[in-house]
C-alpha positions in Angstrom: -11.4 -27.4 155.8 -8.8 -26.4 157.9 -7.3 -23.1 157.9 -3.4 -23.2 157.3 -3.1 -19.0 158.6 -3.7 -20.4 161.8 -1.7 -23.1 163.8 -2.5 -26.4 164.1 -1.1 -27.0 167.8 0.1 -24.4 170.1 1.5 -24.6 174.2 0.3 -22.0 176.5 3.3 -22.2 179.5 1.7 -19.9 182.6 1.2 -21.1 186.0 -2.6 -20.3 186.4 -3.9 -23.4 184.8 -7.3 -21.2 184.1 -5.6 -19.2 181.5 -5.1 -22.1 179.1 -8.3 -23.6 180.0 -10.4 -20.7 179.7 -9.4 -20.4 176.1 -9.0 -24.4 175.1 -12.4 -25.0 173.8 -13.2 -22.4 172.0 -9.8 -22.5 169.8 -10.3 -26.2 169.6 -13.7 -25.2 167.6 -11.0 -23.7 165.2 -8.7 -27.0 164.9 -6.6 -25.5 167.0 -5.1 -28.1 169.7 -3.9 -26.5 173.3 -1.7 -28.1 175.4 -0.9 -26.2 178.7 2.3 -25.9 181.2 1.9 -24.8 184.4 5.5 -25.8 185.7 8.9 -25.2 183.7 9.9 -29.1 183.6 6.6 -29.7 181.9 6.7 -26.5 179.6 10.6 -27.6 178.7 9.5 -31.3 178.1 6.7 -30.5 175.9 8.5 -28.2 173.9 11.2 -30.1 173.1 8.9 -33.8 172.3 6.4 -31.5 170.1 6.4 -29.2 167.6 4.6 -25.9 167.9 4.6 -23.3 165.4 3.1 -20.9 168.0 4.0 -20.8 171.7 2.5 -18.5 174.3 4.4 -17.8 177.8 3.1 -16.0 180.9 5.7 -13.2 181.3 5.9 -13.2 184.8 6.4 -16.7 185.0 8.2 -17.3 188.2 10.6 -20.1 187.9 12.4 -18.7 184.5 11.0 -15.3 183.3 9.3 -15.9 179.7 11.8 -13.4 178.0 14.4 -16.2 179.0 12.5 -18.8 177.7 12.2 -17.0 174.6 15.8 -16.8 174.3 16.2 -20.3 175.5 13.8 -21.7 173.1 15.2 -19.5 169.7 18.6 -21.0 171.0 17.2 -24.3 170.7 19.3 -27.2 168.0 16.3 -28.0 166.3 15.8 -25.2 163.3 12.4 -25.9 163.5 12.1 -25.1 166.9 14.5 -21.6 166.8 12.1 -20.5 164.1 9.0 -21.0 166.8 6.6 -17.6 167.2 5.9 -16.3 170.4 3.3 -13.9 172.3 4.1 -13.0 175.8 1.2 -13.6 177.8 0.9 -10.2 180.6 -1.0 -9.3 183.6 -2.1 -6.4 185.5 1.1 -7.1 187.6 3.4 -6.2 185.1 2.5 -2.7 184.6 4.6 -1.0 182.1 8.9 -2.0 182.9 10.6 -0.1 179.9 13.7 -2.6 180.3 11.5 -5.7 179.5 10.0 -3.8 176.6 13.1 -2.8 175.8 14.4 -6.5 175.5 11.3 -7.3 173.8 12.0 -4.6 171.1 15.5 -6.0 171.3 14.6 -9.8 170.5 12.3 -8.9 167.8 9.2 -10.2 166.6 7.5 -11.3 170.3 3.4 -10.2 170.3 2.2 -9.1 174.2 -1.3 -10.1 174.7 -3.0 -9.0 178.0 -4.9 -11.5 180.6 -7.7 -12.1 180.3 -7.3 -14.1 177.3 -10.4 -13.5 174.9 -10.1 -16.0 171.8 -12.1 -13.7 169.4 -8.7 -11.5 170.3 -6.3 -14.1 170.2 -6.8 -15.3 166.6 -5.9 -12.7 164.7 -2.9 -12.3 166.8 -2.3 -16.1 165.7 -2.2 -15.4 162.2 0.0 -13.0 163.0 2.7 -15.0 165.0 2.2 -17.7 161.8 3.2 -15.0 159.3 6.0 -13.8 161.7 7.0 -17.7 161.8 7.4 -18.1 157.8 9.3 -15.1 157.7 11.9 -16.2 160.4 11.8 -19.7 158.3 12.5 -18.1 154.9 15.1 -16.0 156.5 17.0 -19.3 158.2 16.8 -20.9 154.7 19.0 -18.1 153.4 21.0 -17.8 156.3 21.8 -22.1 156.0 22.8 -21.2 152.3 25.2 -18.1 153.2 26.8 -20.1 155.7 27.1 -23.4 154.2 28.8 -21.2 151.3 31.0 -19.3 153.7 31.8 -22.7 155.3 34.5 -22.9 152.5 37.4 -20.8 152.1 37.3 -20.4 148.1 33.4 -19.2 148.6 33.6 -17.1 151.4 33.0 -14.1 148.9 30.4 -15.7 146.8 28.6 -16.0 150.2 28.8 -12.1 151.3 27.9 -11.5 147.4 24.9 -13.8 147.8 24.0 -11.9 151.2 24.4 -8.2 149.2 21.9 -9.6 146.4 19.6 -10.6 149.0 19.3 -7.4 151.6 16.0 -5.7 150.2 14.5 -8.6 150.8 15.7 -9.8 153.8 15.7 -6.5 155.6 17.3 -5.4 158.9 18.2 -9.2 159.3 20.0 -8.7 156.1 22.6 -6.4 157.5 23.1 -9.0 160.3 24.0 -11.6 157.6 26.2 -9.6 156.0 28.4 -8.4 159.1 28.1 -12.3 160.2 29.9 -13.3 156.7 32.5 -10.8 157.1 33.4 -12.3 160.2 33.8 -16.0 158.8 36.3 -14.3 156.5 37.7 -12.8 160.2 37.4 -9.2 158.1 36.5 -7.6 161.5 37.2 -4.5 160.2 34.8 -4.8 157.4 32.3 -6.1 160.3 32.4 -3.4 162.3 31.7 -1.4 159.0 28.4 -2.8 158.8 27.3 -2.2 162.2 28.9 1.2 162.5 26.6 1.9 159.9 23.4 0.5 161.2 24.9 3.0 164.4 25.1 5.8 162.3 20.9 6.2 161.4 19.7 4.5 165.1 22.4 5.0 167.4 20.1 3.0 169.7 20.0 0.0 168.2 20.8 -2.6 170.7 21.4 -5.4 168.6 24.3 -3.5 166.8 25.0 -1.8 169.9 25.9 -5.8 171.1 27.6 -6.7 167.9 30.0 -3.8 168.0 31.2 -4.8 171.7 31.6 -8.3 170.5 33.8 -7.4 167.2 35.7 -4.8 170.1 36.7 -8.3 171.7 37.6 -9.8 169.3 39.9 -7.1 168.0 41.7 -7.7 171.8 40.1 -4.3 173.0 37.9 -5.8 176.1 37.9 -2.5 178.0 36.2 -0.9 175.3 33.8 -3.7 174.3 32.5 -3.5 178.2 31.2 -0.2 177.9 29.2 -0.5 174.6 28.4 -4.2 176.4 26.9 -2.7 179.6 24.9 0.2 178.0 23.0 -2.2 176.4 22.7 -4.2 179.4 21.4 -1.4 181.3 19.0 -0.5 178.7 17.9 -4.4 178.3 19.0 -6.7 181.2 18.7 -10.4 180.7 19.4 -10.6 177.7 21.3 -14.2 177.7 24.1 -14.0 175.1 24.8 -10.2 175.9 25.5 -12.2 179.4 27.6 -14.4 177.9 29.9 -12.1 176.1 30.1 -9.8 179.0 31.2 -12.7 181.8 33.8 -13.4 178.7 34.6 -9.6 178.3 35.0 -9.4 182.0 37.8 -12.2 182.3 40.0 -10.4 179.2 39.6 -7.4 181.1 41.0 -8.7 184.0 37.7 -8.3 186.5 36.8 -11.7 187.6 34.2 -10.8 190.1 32.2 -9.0 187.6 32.6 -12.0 185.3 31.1 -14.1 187.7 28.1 -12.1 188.3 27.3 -12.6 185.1 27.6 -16.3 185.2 25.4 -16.2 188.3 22.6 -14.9 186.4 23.3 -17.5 183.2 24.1 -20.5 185.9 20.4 -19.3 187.0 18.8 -19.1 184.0 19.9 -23.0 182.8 18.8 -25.0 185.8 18.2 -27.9 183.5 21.4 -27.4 182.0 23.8 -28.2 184.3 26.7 -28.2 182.0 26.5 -24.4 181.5 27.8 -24.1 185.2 30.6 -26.6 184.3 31.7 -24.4 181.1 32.0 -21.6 183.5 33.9 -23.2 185.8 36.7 -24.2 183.7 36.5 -20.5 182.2 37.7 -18.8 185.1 40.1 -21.6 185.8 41.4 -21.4 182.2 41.8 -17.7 183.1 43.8 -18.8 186.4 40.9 -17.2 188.2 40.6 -21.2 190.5 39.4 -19.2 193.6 36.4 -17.5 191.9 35.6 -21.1 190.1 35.4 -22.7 193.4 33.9 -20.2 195.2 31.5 -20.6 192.3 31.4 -24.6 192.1 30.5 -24.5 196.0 27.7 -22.1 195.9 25.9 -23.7 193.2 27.0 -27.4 193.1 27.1 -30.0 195.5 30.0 -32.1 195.8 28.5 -35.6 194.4 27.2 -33.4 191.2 30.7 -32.5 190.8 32.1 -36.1 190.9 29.6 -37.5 188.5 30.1 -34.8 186.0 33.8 -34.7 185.6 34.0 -38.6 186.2 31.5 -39.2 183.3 33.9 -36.5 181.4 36.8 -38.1 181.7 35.6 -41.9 181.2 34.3 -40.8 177.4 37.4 -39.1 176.8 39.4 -42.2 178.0 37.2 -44.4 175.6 37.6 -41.8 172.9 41.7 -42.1 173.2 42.4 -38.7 174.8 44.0 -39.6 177.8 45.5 -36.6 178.6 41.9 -34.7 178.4 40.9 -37.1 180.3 43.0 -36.7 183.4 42.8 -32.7 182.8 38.4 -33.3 183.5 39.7 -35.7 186.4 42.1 -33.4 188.4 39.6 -30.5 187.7 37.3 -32.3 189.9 39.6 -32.3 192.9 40.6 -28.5 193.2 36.6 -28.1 194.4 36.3 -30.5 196.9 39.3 -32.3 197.5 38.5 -34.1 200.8 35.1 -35.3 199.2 35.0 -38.5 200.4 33.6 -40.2 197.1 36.5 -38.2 195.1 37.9 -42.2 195.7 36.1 -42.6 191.9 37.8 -39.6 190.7 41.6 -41.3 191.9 40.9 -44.3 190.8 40.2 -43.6 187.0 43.1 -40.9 187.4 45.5 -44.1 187.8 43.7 -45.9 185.1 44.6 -43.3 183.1 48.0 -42.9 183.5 48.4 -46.5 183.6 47.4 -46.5 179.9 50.6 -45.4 179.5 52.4 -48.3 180.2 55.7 -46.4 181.5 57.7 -46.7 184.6 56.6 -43.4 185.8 53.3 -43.8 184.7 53.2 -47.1 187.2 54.3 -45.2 189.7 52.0 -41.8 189.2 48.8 -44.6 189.0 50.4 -46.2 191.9 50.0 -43.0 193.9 46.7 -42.0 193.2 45.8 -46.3 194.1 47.0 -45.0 197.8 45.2 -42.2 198.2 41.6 -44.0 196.6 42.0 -46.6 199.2 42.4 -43.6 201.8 38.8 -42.8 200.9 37.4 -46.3 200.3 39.6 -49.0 202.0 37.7 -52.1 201.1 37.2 -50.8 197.2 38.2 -54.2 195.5 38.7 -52.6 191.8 41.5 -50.8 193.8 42.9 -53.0 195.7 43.0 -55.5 192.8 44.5 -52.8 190.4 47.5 -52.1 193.0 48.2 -55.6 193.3 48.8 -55.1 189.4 50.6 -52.5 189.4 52.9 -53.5 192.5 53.6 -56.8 190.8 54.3 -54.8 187.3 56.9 -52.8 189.2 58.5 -55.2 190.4 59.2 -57.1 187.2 60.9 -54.0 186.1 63.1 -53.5 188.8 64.4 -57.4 188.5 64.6 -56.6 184.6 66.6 -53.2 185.2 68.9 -54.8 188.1 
């Protein structure tokens, strides 16, 4: 008979491949299946083709530290997978670095174990991370129902009175809840109530130390939301949605080279997500900030990566009807590399666009951006066919105006 306190399947992501199989056999004997990572594309392609209800990650790991994977993997779209438990895997290396154990305080509910892995150790700290696991399950469930309740106006305060019934049993998470329902209902004041309070008895609490610089920006005071912001930060760096808030906290402020520090370290911590880089990239440039975005785009992009992405963009806007969404995505592409010689792609579906139109000036705008495509790519036929087109449909309306 199996034992349901302990998983049924777990992954083990560290780059010594001896840690996982020094401890495979002997947890098989327990019906416990191991499957081992010792790169990050295998550890992030297992993860998201299985489920594991337990997931241990080498700390140290070199190509994305396992505190960001944590944070990567609770951020995850599958509930199943954000309520995963995890035990941080250390070695004599890491010695003791009070800002990683203050992150790991900070993220809640992470076991260390210590290499060398002994299963006669490891087992009980299984049961463990399963117990931790339903908990974080049970609390999701009632987190759906708050905000599936919240998610209409005329229940927004049956949702907050659900969440008030609810907070001896859900805990510090419950105060979390709450705040979050408040601010569904935008009653920001009544938000920063709750984590003023949580302030009041540990003043060190990171988690309302975030919370209370994120209501401070929304409430349009970005200057003061940076300091509670960075405190934390310096108390807990890498922390990925603190990073987030501050590179948007910098831009209100005003401060776009600090802004873009911070998107360094995100762009850095998603390199299989190359669409994070891409959302900050049009931040700055919705901020007006286009030199920082570029500077940005050029350091961490390459030029072809930049046509394909905003070309793809734009063509399922265009099939979705947006047109003008379209051709926003389409220019955006030229201000990084505008004498990219493939950028004859970008042009081309720019004066597809317009011609979708079916104006004069449309006609001529497409007509335009035909020239400059066949500046790039002379012998592109589309292009060369399409001005024909439009050439010839100019021309009819000139003989019709005359």
């Amino acid at each position: 008979m199996s034992d349901n306190t302990l998983p049924q399947k777990i992954l083990i992501v560290d780059a010594d491949k001896s840690v996982g199989q020094g401890i495979k056999g002997p947890l098989e004997k327990h019906k416990i299946k191991v499957d081992c990572a010792s790169d990050l594309s295998t550890g992030l392609y297992m993860f998201n083709q299985n489920m594991y209800t337990v997931v241990l990650i080498e700390l140290s790991f070199e190509e994305l530290p396992g505190l960001v994977l944590v944070q990567r993997w609770r951020a995850h779209e599958s509930v199943d997978k954000r309520s995963t438990s995890f035990i941080l895997v250390a070695g004599n290396r890491d010695g003791h670095d009070p800002a990683k154990a203050k992150l790991i305080e900070e993220l809640d509910d992470i076991e260390v174990i210590y290499k060398p892995l002994n299963p006669i150790h490891i087992l009980p700290m299984l049961k463990k991370a399963m117990m931790t696991r339903t908990r974080r399950m049970r609390f999701s469930e009632v987190s759906a129902q708050a905000t599936k309740l919240a998610a209409r106006p005329e229940s927004v305060q049956t949702a907050i009175d659900f969440v008030k019934s609810n907070l001896k049993d859900l805990g510090p998470r419950g105060h979390d809840l709450l705040r979050e329902m408040y601010e569904v209902q935008k009653s920001y004041p009544k938000a920063m109530e709750v984590v003023d309070g949580i302030l009041l008895q540990k003043p060190e609490n990171l988690n309302a130390i975030n919370h209370k610089g994120r209501l401070l920006l929304k409430l349009g005071r970005p200057d003061d939301a940076l300091k509670y912001m960075e405190h934390a930060d310096k108390l807990a760096p890498n922390n990925i949605e603190r990073l987030n808030e501050m590179a948007m906290a910098y831009l209100e402020a005003n401060n776009p080279d600090m802004s873009v520090k911070q998107m360094r370290e995100l762009i850095r911590y998603h390199p299989d997500k190359p669409e994070v880089k891409f959302d900050m990239f049009a931040r700055l440039q919705e901020f007006g900030f286009d030199d920082h975005a570029i500077a940005l785009c050029k350091d961490t992009t390459d030029p072809l990566e930049v046509v394909r992405h905003y070309n793809n963009k734009g063509v399922a806007l265009a099939k979705g009807g947006n047109i003008e969404g379209a051709i926003m995505e389409y220019e955006r592409s030229l201000r990084f590399y505008p004498k990219y010689k493939e950028n004859y792609r970008i042009l081309y579906n720019i004066a597809l666009a317009h011609l979708s139109y079916k104006t004069r000036s449309h006609y001529e705008i497409a007509l335009d951006y035909i020239m400059r495509c066949l500046e790039l790519n002379e012998k592109f036929d589309k292009a060369i066919k399409t001005k024909e087109q439009i050439e010839d449909q100019l021309s009819k309306r000139n003989k019709t105006a005359s």
